[in-house]
Backbone atoms as SQL, in Angstrom:
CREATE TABLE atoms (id INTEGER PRIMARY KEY, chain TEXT, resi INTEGER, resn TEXT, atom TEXT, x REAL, y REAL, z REAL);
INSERT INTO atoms VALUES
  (1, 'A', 1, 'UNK', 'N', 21.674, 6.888, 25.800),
  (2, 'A', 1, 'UNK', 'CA', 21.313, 5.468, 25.612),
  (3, 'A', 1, 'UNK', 'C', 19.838, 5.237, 25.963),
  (4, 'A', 2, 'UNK', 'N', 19.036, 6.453, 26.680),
  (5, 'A', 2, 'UNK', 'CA', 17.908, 6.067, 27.115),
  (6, 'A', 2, 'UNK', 'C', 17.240, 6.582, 25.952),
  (7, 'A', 3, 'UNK', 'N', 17.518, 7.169, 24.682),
  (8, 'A', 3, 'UNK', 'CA', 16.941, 7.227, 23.900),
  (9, 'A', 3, 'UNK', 'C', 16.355, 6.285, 22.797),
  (10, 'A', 4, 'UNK', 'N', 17.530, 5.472, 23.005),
  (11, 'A', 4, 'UNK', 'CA', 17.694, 3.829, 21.874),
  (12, 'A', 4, 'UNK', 'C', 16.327, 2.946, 22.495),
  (13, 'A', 5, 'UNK', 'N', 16.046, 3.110, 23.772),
  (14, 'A', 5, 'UNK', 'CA', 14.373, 2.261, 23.855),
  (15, 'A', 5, 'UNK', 'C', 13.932, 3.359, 23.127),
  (16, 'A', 6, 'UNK', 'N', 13.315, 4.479, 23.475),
  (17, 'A', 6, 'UNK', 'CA', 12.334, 5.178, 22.085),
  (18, 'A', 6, 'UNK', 'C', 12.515, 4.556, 21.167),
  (19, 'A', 7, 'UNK', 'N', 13.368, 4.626, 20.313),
  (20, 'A', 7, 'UNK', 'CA', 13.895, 4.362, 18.917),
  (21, 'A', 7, 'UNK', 'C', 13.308, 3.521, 18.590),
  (22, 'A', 8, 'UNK', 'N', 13.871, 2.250, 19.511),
  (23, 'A', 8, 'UNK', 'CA', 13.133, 1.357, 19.020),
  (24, 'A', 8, 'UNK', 'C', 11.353, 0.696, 19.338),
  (25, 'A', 9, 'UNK', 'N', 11.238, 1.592, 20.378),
  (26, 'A', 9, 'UNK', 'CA', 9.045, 1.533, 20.310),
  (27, 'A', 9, 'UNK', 'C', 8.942, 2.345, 18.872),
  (28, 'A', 10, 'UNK', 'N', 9.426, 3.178, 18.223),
  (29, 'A', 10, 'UNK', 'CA', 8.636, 3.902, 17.620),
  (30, 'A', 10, 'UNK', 'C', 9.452, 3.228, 15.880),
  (31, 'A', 11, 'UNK', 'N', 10.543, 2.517, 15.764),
  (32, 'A', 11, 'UNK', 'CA', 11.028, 2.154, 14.655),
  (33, 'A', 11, 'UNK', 'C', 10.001, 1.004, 14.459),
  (34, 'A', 12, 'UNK', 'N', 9.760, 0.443, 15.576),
  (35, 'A', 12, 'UNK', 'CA', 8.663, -1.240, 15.720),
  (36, 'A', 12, 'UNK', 'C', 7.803, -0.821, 14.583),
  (37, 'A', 13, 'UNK', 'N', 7.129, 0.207, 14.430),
  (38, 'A', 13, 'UNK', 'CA', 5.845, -0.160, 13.630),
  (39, 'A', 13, 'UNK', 'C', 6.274, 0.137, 12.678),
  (40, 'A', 14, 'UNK', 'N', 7.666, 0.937, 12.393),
  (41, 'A', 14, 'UNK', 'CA', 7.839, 1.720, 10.884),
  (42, 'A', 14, 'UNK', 'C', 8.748, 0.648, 10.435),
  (43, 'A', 15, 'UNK', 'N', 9.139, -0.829, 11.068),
  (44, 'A', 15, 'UNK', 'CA', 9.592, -1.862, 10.287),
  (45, 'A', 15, 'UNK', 'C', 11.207, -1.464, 10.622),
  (46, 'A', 16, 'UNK', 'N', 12.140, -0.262, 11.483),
  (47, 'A', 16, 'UNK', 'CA', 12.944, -0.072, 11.152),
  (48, 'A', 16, 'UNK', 'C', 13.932, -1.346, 12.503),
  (49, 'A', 17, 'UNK', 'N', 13.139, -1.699, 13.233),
  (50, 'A', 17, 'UNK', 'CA', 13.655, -2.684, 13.812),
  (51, 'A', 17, 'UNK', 'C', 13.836, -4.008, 13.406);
């Protein structure tokens, strides 16, 4: 689950959030 913050810093710029 501590991966899902990555995910989402790095989906932020690719729009996937």
């Amino acid at each position: 689950m501590k991966q899902n913050r990555l995910s989402e810093h790095r989906g932020n710029h690719s729009g996937v959030h």
